[in-house]
matplotlib code that plots the C-alpha trace (Angstrom):
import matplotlib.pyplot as plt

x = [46.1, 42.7, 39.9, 36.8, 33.6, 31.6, 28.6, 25.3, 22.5, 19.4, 15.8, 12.4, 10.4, 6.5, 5.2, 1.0, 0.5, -0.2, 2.0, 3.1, 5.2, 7.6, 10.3, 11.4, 11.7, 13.6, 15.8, 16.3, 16.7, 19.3, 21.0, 21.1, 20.4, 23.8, 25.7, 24.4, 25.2, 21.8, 20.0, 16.3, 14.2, 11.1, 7.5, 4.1, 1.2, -2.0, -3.7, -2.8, -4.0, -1.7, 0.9, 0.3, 0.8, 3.8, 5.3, 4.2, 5.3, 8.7, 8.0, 9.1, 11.6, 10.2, 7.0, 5.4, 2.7, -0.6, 0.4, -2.9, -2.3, 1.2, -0.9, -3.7, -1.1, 0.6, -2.6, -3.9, -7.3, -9.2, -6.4, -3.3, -1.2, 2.7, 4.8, 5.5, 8.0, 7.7, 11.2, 9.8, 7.2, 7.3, 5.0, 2.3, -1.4, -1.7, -5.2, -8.6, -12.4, -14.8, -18.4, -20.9, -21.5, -24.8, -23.9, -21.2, -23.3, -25.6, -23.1, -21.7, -25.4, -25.6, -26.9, -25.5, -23.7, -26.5, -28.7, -26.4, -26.4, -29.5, -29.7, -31.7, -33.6, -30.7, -27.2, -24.6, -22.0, -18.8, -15.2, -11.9, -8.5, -7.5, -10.1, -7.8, -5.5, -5.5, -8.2, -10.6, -9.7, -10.1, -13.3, -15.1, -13.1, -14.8, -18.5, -18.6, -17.7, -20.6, -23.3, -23.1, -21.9, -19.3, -20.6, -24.3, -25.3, -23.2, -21.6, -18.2, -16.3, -12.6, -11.4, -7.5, -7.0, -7.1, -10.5, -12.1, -13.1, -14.6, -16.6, -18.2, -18.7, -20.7, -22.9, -21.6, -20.3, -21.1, -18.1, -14.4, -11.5, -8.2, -4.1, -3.7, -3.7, -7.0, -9.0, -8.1, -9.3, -12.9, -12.3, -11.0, -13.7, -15.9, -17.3, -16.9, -15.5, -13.2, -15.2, -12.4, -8.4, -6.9, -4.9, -7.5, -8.8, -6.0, -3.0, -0.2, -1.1, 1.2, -0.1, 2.1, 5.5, 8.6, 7.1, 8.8, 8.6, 9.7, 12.1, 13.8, 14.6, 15.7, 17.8, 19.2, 19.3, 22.3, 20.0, 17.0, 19.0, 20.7, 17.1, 15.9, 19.0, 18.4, 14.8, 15.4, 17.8, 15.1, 12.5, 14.1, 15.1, 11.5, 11.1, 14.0, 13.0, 9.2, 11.7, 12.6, 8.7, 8.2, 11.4, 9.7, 6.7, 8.3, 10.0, 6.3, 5.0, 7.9, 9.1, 5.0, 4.9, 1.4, -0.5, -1.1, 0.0, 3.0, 0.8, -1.7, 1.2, 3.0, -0.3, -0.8, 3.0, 2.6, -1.0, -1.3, -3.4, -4.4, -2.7, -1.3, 1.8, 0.6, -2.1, 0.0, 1.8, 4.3, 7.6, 10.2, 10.1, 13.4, 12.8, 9.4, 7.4, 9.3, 10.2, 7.8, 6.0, 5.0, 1.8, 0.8, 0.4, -1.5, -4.1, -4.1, -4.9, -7.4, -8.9, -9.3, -10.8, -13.1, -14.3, -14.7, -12.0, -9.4, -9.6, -10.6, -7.6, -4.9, -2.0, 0.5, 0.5, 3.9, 5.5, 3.8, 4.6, 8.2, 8.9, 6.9, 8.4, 12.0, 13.3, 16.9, 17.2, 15.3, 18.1, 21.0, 19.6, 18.6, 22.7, 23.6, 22.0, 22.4, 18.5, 17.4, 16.2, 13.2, 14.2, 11.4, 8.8, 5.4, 3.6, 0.9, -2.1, -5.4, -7.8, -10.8, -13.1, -11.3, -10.0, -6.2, -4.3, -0.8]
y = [8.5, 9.4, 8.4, 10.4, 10.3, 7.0, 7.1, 7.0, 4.7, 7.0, 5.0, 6.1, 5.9, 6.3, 7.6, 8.6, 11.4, 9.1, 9.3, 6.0, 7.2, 8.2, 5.8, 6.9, 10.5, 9.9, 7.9, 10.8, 13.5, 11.6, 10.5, 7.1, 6.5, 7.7, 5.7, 2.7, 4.1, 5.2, 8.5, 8.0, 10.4, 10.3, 11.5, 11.9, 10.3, 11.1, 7.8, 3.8, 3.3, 5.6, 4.0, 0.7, 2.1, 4.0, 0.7, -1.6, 0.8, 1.2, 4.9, 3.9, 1.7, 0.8, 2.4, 3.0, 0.8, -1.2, -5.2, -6.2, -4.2, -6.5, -9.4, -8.3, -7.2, -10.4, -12.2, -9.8, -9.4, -6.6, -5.2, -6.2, -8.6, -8.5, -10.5, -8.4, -8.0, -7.3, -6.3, -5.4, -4.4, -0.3, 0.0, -2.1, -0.4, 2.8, 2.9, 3.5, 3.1, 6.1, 5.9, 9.4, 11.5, 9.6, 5.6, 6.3, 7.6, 4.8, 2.3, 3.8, 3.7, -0.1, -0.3, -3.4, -2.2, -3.3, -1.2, 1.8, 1.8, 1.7, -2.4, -3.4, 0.2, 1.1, 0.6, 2.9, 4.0, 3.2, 4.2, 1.9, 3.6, 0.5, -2.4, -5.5, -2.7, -3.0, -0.9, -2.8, -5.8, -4.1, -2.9, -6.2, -8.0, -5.6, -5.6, -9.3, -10.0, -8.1, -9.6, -7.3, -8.8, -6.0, -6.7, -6.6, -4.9, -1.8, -0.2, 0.0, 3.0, 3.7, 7.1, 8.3, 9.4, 13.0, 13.4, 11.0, 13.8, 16.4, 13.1, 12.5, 15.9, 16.4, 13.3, 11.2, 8.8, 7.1, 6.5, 5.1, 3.0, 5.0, 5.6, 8.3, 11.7, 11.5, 9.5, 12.0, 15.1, 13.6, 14.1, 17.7, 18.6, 17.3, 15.3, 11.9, 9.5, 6.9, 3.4, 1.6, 1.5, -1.2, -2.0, -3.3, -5.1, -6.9, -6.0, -5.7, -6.3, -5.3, -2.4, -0.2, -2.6, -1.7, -3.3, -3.4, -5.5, -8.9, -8.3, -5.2, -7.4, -10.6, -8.1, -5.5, -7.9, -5.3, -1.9, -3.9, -4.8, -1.7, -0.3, -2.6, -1.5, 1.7, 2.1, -0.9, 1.8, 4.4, 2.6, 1.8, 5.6, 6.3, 3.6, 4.6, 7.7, 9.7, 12.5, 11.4, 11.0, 14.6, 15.5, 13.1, 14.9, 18.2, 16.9, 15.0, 19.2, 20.8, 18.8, 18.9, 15.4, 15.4, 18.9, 19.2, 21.4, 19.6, 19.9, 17.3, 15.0, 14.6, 14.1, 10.6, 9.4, 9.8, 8.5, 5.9, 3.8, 1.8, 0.2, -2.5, -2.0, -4.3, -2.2, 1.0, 2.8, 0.7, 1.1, -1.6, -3.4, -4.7, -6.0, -7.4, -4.7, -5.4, -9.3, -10.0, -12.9, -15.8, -16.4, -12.7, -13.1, -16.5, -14.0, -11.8, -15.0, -16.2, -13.3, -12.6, -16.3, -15.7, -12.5, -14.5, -13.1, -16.0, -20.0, -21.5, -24.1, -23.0, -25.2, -23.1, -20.4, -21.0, -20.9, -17.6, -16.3, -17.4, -15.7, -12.7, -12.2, -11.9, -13.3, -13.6, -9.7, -9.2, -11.4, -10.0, -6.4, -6.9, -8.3, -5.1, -3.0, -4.7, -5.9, -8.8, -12.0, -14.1, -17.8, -18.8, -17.2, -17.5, -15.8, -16.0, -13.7, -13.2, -10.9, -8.6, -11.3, -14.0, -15.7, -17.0, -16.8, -19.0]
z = [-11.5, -9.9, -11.0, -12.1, -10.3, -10.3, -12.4, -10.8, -12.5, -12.7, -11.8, -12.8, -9.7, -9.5, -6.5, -5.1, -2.8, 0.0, 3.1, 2.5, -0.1, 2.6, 2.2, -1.7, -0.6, 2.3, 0.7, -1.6, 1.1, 2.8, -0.3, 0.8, -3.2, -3.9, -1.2, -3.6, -6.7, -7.8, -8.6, -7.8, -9.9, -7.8, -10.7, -8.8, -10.5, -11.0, -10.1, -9.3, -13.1, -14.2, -12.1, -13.8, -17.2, -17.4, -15.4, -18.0, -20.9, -19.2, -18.3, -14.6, -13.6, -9.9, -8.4, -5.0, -5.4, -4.0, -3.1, -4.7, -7.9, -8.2, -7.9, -10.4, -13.1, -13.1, -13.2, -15.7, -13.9, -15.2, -17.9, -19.3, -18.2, -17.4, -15.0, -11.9, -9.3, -5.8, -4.4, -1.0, 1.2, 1.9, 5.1, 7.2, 8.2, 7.9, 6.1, 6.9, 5.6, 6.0, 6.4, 5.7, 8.9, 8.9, 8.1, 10.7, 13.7, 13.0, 13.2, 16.3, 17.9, 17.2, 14.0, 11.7, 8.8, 6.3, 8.8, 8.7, 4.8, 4.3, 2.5, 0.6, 0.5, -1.8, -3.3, -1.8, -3.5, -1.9, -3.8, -3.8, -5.3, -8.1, -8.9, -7.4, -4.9, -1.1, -0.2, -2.5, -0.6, 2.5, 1.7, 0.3, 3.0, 6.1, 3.8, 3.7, 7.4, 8.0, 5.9, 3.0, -0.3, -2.1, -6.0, -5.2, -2.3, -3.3, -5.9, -5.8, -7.8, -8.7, -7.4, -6.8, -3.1, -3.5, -5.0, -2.4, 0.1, -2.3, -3.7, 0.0, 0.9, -3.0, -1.5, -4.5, -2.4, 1.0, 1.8, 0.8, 2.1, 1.4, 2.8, 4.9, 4.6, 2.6, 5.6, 7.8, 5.6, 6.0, 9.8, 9.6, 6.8, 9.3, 6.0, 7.3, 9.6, 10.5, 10.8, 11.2, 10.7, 8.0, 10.6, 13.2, 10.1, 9.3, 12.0, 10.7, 6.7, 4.3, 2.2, -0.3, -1.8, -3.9, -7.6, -10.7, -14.0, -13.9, -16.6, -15.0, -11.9, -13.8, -16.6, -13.8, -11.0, -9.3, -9.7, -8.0, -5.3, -4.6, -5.4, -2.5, -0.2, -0.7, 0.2, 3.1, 4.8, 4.4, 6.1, 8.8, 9.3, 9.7, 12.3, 14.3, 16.3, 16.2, 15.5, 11.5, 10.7, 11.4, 9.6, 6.9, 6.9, 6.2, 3.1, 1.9, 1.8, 0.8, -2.1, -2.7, -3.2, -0.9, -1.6, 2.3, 5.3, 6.8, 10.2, 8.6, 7.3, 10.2, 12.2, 10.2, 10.1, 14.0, 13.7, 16.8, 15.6, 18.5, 21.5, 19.6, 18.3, 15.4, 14.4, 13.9, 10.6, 10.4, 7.7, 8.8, 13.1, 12.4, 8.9, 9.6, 7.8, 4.5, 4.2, 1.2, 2.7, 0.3, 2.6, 2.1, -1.6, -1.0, 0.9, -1.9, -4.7, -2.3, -2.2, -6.2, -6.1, -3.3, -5.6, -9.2, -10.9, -10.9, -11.6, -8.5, -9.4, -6.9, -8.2, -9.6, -6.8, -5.1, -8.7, -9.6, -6.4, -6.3, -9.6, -8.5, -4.6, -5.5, -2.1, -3.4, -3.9, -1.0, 1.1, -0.2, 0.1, 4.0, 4.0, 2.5, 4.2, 8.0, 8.2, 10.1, 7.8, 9.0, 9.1, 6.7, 4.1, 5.5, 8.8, 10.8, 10.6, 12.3, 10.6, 12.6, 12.3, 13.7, 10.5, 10.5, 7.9, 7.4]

ax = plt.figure().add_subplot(projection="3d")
ax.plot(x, y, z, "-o")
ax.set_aspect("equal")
plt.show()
């Protein structure tokens, strides 16, 4: 007697027009989804806020999302609080802070940054995408190597990507730190410039991961793990030939999850951005890209410490982040899926300014 056709489990999955959002369509337009038993139903969103609330109200299963907004949810910094999983890292790099035409020539010329911008003459106006994301901590990280302090010397706004480059060019802001394709509209616009890449700032820094709530991974450990699989085999399609980015990019404009030519998309997936292999767009390097390192989130805590908005007290943080990096779904996902497994849970890092991180 045969039997009928195996049910897929449909997932809710949250994505931003960035082109780091690759991963979740290609898994889609390969139907690597399927081959795991799962029917990814991929819903663009209109901002990272907006990202956060349909998670926490259940309205998405698993989202595209910023590492630092994982962190500040389950640390409930700024909003509500929930207890957050990060099933994986989706990409490394692949971001970028953009200065004025003005600021940027100056800073090109030799000027110091708090000459460029104009300190203490005024207070520039400088936009982030999510108050505790990545590209806030890019930003405040870059501002305070350089003698400018992030909450007094500037004013720091909340914009989604996509309205960031109509914002510079209106002179409303001075500049932003954003994922590709929106840094790279400055350029073309001939609006603004590239100051420098998020991946010369930190090489090799983890940037958009695979997050869920805690209580989806611990109630459907088997969908988060096939969830992980799945997205683990699409990553590492992307990585495998230059070929699959640009097939990649095609799919980003026609399923019009990014409302740009496909010529601008598959510029930034093939983006080199630097000699440094480190300092490039980065979606897997054998597994690398998307261990979720404990001593990443460390960086992250520090960081919200370092800014005011959590206890200086760090005892506690391995719990948190053992509960929040689920490292056992990650492992038997990479087994599933034929990825390499680093031999421990932390890394090294070295940051623009010199500073190591373990």
């Amino acid at each position: 007697m045969s039997r009928g056709p195996a049910v897929l489990r449909s997932l809710r999955i949250g994505f931003m027009p960035l082109v780091d959002c690759a991963p979740l369509v290609v898994a889609v337009r390969l139907g690597l989804d399927r081959r795991h038993g799962l029917s990814l139903q991929l819903q663009r969103q209109a901002s990272w806020a907006a990202v956060r609330d349909r998670l926490l109200s259940g309205e998405l299963d698993a989202a595209h999302a910023l590492a630092g907004m994982a962190y500040g949810i389950d640390t409930g910094i700024g909003g509500p609080r929930e207890p957050m999983a990060v099933l994986m890292v989706l990409n490394h790099n692949g971001q970028a802070i953009v200065l004025a035409p003005g600021p940027a020539h100056r800073l090109r010329e030799g000027a110091t940054l708090r000459e460029a911008l104009d300190i203490p003459r005024r207070r520039p106006r400088l936009a982030q995408t999510f108050p505790t994301g990545t590209h806030a901590m890019w930003l405040y990280y870059w501002l305070a190597a350089q003698d400018v302090d992030p909450l007094h010397d500037v004013e720091a706004v909340t914009l989604p990507p996509p309205e960031m480059p109509a914002a510079l060019a209106r002179g409303d802001l001075l500049g932003y730190c954003v994922g590709e394709p929106w840094a790279a509209q400055a350029e073309a616009q001939e609006i603004g410039a590239r100051v420098i890449r998020s991946g010369e700032l930190w090489p090799g820094h983890p940037e958009k991961v695979l997050a869920c709530r805690r209580a989806f991974a611990a109630l459907e450990p088997e969908a988060a793990t096939a969830l992980t699989a799945t997205v683990l085999e699409a990553c590492r399609w992307l990585d495998e030939e230059p070929g699959h980015r640009t097939r990649a990019a095609h799919w980003l404009a026609e399923d019009r999850a990014i409302d740009l030519p496909v010529e601008a998309l598959d510029k930034c997936l093939l983006l080199p951005e630097g000699d440094q292999r480190a300092t490039r767009l980065r979606f897997h390097g054998d597994g690398e890209v998307n261990f979720p390192w404990l001593s990443d989130g460390r960086w992250f805590l520090h960081q919200f410490r370092r800014w005011g908005w959590l206890s200086p007290d760090a005892l506690g943080d391995d719990a948190r982040l053992a509960e929040l990096h689920r490292l056992d779904s990650y492992r038997l996902a990479a087994l599933q899926a034929g990825v390499p497994l680093p031999r421990g849970d932390i890394r090294r890092s070295v940051l623009f300014d010199g500073m190591r991180w373990e």
